[in-house]
MDAnalysis code that builds the backbone (N, CA, C; Angstrom):
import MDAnalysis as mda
import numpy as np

u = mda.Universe.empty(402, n_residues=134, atom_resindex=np.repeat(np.arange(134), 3), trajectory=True)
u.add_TopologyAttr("name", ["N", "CA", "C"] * 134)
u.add_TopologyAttr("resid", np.arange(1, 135))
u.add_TopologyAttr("resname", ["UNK", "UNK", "UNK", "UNK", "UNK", "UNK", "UNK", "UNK", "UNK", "UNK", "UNK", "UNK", "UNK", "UNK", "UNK", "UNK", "UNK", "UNK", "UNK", "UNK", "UNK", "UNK", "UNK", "UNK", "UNK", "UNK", "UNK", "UNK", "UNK", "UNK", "UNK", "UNK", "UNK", "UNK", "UNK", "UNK", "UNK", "UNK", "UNK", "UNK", "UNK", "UNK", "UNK", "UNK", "UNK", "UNK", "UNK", "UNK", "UNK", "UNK", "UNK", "UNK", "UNK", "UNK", "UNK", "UNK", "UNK", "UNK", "UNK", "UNK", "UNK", "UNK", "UNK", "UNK", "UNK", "UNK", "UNK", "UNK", "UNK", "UNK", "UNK", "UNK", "UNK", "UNK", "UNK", "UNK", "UNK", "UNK", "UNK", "UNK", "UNK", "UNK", "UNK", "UNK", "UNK", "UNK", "UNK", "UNK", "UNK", "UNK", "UNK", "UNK", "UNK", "UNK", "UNK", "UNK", "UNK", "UNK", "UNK", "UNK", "UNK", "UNK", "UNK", "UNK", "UNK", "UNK", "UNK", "UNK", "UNK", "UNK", "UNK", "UNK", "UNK", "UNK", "UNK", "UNK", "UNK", "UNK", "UNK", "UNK", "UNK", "UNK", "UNK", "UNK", "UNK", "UNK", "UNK", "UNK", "UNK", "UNK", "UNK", "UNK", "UNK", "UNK"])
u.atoms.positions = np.array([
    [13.204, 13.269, -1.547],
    [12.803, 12.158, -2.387],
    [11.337, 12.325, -2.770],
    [11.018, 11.955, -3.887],
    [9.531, 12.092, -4.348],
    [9.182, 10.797, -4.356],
    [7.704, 10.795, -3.630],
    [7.071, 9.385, -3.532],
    [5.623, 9.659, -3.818],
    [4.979, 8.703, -3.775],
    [3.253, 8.563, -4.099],
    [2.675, 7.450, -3.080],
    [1.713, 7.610, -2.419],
    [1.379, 7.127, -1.413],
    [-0.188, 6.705, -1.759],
    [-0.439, 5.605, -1.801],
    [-1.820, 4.739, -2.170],
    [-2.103, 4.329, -0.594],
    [-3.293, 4.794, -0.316],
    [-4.459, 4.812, 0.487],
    [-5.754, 4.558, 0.521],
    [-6.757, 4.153, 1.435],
    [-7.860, 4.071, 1.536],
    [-7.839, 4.612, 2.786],
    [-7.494, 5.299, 3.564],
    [-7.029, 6.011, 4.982],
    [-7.938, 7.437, 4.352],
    [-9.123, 8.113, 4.766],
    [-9.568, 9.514, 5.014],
    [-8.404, 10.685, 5.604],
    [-8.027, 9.904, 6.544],
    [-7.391, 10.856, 7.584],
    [-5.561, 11.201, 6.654],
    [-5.317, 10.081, 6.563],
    [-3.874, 10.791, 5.509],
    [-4.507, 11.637, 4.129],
    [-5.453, 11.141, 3.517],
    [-5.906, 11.649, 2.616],
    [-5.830, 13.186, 3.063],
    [-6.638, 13.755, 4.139],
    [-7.410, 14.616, 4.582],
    [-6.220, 15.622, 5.044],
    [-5.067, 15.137, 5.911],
    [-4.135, 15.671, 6.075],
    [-2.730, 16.170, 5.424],
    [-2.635, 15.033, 4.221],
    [-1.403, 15.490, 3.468],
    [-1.628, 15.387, 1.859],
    [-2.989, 15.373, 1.479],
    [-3.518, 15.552, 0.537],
    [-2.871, 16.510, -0.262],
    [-2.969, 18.156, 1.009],
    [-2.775, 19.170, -0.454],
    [-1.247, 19.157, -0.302],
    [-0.056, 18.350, 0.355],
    [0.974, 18.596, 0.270],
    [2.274, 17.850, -0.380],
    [1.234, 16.062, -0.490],
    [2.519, 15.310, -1.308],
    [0.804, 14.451, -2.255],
    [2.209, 13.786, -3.115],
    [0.787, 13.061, -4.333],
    [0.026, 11.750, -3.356],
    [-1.077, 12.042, -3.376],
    [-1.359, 10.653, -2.510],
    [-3.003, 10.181, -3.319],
    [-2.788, 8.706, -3.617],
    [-3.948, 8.324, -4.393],
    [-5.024, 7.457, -3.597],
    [-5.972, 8.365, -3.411],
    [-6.515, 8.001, -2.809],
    [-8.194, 7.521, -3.237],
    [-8.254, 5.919, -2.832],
    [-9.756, 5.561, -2.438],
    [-10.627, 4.799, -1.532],
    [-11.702, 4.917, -1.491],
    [-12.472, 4.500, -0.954],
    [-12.556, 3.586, -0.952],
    [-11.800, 2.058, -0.361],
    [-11.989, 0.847, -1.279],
    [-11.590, -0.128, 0.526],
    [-11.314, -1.324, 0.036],
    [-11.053, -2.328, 1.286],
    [-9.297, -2.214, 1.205],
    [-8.821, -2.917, 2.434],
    [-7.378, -3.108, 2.511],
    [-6.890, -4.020, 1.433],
    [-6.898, -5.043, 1.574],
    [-6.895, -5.872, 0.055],
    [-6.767, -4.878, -1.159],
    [-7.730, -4.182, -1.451],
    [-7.756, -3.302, -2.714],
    [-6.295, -2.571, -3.042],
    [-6.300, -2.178, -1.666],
    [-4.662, -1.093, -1.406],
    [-3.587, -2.292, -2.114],
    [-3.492, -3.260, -1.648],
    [-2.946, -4.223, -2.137],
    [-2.592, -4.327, -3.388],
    [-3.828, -4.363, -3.988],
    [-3.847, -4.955, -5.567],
    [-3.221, -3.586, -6.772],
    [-4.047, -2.551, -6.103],
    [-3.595, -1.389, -6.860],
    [-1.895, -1.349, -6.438],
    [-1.369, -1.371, -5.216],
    [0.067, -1.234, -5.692],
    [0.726, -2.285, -6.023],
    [0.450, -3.755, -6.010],
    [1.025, -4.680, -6.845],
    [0.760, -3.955, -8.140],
    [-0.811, -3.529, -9.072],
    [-0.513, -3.546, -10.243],
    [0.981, -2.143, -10.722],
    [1.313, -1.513, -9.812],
    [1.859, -0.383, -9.681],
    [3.431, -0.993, -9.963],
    [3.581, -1.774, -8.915],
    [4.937, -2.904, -8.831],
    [5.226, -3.311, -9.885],
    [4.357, -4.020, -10.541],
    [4.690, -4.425, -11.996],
    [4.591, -3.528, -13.269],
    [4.319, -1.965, -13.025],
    [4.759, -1.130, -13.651],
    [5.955, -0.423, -13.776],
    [6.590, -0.973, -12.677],
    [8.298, -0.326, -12.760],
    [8.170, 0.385, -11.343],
    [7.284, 0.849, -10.087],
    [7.295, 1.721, -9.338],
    [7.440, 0.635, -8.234],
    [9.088, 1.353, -7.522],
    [9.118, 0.587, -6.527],
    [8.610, 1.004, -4.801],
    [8.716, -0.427, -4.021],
    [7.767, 0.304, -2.484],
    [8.947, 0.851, -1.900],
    [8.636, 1.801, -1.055],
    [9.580, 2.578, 0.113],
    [8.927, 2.585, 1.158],
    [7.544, 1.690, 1.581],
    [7.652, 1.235, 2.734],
    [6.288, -0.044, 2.367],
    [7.120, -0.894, 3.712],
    [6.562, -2.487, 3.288],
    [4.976, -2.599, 3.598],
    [4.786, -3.653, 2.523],
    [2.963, -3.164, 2.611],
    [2.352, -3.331, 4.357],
    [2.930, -4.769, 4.709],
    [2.235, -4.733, 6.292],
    [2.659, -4.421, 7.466],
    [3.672, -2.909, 7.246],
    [4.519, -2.651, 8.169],
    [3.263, -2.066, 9.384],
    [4.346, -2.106, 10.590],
    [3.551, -1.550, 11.942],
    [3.001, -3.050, 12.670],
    [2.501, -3.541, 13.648],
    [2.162, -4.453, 14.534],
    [1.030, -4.881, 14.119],
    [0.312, -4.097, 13.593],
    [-1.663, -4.128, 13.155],
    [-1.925, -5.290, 12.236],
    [-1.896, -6.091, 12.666],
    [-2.806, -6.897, 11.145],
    [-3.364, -6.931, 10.550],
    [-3.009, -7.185, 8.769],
    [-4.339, -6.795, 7.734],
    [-5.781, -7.301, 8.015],
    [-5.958, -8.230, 8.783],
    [-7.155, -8.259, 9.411],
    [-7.844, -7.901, 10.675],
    [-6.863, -6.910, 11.037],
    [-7.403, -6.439, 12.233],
    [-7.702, -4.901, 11.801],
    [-6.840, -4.105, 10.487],
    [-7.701, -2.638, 10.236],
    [-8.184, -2.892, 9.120],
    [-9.242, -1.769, 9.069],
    [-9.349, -1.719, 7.589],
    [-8.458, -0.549, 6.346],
    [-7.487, -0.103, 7.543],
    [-6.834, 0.978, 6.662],
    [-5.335, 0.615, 6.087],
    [-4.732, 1.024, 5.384],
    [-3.382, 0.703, 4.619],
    [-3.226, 1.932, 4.049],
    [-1.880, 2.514, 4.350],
    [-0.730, 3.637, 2.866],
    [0.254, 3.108, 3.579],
    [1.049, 2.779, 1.636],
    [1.960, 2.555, 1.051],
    [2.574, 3.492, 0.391],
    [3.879, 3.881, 0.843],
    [4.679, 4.622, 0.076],
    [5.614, 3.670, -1.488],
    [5.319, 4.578, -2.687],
    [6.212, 4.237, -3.573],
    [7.003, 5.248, -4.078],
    [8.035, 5.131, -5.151],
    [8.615, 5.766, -5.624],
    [7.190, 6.525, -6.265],
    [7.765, 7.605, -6.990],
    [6.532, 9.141, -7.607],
    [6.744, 8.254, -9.066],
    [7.677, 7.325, -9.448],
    [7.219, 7.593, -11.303],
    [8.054, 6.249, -11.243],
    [7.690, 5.379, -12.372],
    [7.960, 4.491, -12.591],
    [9.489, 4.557, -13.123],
    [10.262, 3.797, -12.600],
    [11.565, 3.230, -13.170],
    [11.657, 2.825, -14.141],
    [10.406, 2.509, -15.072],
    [10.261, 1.015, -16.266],
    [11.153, -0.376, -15.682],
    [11.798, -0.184, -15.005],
    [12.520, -1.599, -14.967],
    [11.839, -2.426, -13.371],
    [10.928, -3.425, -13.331],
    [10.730, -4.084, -12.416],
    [11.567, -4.476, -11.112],
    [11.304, -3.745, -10.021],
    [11.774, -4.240, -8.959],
    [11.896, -5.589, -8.403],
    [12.532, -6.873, -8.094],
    [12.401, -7.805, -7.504],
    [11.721, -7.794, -5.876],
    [12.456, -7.343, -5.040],
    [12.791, -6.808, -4.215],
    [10.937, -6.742, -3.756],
    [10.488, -5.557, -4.339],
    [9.346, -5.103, -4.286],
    [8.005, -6.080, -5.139],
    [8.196, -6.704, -5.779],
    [7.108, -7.652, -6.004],
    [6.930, -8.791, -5.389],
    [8.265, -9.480, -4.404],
    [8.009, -10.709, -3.786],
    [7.724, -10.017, -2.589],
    [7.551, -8.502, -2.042],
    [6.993, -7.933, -0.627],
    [5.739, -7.890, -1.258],
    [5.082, -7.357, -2.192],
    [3.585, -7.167, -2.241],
    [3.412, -8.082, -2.332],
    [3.540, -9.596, -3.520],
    [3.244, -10.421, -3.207],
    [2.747, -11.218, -2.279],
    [3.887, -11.447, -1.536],
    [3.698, -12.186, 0.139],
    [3.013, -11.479, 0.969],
    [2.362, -10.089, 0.811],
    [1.641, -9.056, 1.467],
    [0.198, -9.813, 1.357],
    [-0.104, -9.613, -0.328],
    [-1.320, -10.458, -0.409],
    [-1.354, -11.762, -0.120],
    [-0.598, -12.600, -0.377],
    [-1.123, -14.058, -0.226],
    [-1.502, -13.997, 1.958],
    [-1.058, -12.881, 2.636],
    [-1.059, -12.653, 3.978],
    [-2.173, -12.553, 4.302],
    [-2.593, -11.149, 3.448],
    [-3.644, -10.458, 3.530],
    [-4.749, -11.029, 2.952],
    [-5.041, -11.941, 2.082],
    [-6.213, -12.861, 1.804],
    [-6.374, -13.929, 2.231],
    [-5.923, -14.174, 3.173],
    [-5.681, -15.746, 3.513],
    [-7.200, -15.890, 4.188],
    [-7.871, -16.953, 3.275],
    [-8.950, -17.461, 4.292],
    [-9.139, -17.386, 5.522],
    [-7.961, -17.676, 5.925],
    [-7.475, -17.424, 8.293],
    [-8.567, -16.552, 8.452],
    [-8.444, -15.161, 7.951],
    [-8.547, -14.062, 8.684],
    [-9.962, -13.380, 7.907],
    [-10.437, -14.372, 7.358],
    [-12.401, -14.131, 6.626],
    [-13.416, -13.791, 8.100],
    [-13.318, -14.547, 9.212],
    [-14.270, -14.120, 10.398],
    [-13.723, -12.936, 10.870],
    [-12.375, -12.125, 10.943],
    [-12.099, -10.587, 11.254],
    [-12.579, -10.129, 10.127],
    [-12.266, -9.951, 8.884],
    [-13.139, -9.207, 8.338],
    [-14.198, -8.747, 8.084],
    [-15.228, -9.771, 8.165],
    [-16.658, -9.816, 8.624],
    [-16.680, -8.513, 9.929],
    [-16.033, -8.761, 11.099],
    [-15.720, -7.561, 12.209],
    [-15.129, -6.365, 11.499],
    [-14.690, -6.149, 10.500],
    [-14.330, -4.973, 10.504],
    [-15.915, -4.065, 9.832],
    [-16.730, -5.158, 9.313],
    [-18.377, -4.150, 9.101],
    [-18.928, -3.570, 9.702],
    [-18.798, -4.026, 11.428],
    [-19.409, -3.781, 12.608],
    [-18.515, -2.837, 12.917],
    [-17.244, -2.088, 12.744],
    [-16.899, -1.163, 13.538],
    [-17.262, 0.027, 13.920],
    [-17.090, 0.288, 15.008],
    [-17.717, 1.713, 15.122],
    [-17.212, 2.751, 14.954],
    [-17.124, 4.266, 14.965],
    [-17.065, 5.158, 14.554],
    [-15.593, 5.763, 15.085],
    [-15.742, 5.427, 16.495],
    [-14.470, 5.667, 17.185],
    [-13.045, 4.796, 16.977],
    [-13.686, 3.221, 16.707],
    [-12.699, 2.536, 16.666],
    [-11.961, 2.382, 14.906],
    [-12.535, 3.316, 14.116],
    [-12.400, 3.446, 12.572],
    [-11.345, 4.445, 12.796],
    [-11.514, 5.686, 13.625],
    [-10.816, 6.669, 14.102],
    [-9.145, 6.499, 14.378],
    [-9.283, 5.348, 15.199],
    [-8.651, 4.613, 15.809],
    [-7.338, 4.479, 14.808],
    [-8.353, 3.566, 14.210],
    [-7.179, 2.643, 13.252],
    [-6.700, 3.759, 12.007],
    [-7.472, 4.505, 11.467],
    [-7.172, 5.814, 10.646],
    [-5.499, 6.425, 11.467],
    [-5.908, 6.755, 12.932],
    [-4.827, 7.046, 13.188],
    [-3.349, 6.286, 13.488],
    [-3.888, 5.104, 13.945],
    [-2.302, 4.235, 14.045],
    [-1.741, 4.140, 12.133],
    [-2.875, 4.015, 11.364],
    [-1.805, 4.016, 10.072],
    [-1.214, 5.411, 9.271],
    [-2.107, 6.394, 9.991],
    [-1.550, 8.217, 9.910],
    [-0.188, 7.608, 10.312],
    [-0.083, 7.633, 11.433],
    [1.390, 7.520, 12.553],
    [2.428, 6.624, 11.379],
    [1.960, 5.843, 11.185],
    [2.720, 4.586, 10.831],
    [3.166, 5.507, 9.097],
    [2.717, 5.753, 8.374],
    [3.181, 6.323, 7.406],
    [3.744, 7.877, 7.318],
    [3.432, 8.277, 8.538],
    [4.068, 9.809, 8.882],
    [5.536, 9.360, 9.057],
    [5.690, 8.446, 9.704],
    [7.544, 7.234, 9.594],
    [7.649, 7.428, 8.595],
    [7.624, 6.836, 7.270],
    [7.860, 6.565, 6.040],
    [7.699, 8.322, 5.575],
    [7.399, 9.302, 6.268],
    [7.531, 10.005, 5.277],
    [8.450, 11.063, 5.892],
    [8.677, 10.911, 6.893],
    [10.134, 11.404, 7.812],
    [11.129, 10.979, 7.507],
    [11.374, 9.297, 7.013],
    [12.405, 8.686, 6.678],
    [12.730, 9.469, 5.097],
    [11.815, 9.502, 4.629],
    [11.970, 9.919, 2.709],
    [12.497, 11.393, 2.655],
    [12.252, 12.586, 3.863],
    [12.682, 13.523, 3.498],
    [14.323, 13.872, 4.397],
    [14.430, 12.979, 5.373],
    [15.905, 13.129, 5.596],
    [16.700, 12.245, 4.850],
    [16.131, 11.127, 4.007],
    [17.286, 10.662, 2.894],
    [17.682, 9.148, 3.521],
    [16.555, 8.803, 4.673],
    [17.189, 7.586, 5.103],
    [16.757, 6.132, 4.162],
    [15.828, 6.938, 2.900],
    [15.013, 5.269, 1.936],
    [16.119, 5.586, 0.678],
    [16.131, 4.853, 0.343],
    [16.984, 4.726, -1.063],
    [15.914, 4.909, -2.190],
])
C-alpha cells in the first residue's frame, strides 16, 4: 500500500526519510494536525488515527500520521470527523499549562518522546505493508 506520512518527529524523518514519502516539518503537534485536516479535505484519507498510542497531545510534542499517498478527490467521512475530534482534543484550553512544559524539555526527554512516536508509527507501517489497512 502507498501512504504519506506527515510529521514533525526528526527521528522518523531521519530514519525512513530516504525510504517511504514522509512530509516533514519543523512545526508544533497541533500544526501536524492542521496540515492533515487540510489534507482530509483534499480527498486523502487517514490510515492511522491522529491520537493513536497512550501519549497525550499534551504530553509530546511529536505526531506522524499515516495517509493514503494521493488523493481520492472524493472526501472521506470517516476521516474528517477523526481529525476533527483530534483537534478540538488537541487544542483544548485543558491542556495550555502542559504545553507551556513541553518548552522546558530536555534533550533526553525530546528523545524520548521522538521515540515512543517512531514505535507507534513503525505499527502503522507494518500494518500497511502486510495489507492489514484498507
Amino acid at each position: 500500500m502507498d501512504f504519506v506520512i506527515v510529521t514533525n518527529n526528526p527521528r522518523v524523518q531521519r530514519e525512513y526519510g530516504s525510504k517511504y514519502c514522509i512530509l516533514f516539518q519543523e512545526t508544533s503537534f497541533d500544526e501536524v494536525l492542521f496540515k492533515v485536516r487540510d489534507m482530509v479535505h483534499k480527498g486523502y484519507k487517514l490510515l492511522t488515527h491522529p491520537l493513536s498510542g497512550s501519549v497525550k497531545p499534551n504530553e509530546t510534542p511529536y505526531k506522524s500520521i499515516m495517509l493514503t499517498a494521493t488523493s481520492r478527490g472524493k472526501i472521506d467521512n470517516d476521516s474528517v470527523v477523526m481529525i476533527e475530534d483530534a483537534i478540538v482534543v488537541a487544542t483544548s484550553p485543558k491542556f495550555d499549562k502542559y504545553r507551556e512544559r513541553q518548552n522546558i524539555l530536555a534533550p533526553r526527554h525530546l528523545a524520548d518522546f521522538q521515540m515512543v512516536d517512531f514505535f507507534l508509527i513503525t505499527g502503522g507501517i507494518e500494518s500497511a505493508q502486510t495489507g492489514l489497512m484498507v
